[in-house]
N, C-alpha and C positions, 0 to 999 in steps of 0.2 A: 503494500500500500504506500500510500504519500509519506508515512514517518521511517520506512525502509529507501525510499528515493531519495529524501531529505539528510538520512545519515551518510548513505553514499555519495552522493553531489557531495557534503563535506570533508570527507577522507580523502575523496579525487582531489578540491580544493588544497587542502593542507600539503597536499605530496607533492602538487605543482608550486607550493610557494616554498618548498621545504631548500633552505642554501645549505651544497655539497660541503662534508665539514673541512677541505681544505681551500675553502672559499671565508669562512666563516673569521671575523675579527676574535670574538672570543670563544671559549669552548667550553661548555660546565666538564666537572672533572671527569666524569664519564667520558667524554668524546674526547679529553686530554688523555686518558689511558688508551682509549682504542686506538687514537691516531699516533701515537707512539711505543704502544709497548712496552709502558710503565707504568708501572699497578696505582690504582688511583689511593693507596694510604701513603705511596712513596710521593704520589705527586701533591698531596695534603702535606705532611711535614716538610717538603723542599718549599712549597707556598705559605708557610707557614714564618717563614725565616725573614727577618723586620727589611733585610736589604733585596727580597726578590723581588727582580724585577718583572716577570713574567706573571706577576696577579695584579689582580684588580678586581676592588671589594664592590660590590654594591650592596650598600648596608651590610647584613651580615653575610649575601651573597658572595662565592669567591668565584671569580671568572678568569680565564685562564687566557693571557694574550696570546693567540699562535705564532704569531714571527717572532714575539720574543723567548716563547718557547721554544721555538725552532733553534732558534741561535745560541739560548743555555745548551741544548743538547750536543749542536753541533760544537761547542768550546767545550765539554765536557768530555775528560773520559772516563769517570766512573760517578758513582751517587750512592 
């Protein structure tokens, strides 16, 4: 009926507005472990650290900047 048309018209919706995560400025910690392959408690205490620069709080939100993640990863060679 109309409220099964309705939920699918929205899920269509979302998927086409959805930005690829190595498109995306920031990344909740989830999509910072998938898109790097470091476990998201490792990526909480290295965000956690007063000089990273790779976060970004929105209020008690932490968001995760990708190029400057990119860049800690790439100057790093261990964690």
């Amino acid at each position: 009926g109309k409220a099964v048309f309705k939920k699918i018209t929205k899920t269509i919706l979302r998927k086409r507005t959805e930005v690829p995560i190595w498109e995306k400025v920031t990344l909740h910690l989830e999509e910072a472990a998938e898109f790097s392959g470091i476990g998201i408690h490792k990526i909480r205490e290295l965000s956690d650290a007063r000089n990273c620069k790779f976060v970004l709080w929105n209020g008690n939100r932490r968001l995760i900047k990708r190029k400057k993640f990119e860049e800690f990863i790439d100057e790093s060679y261990s964690i």
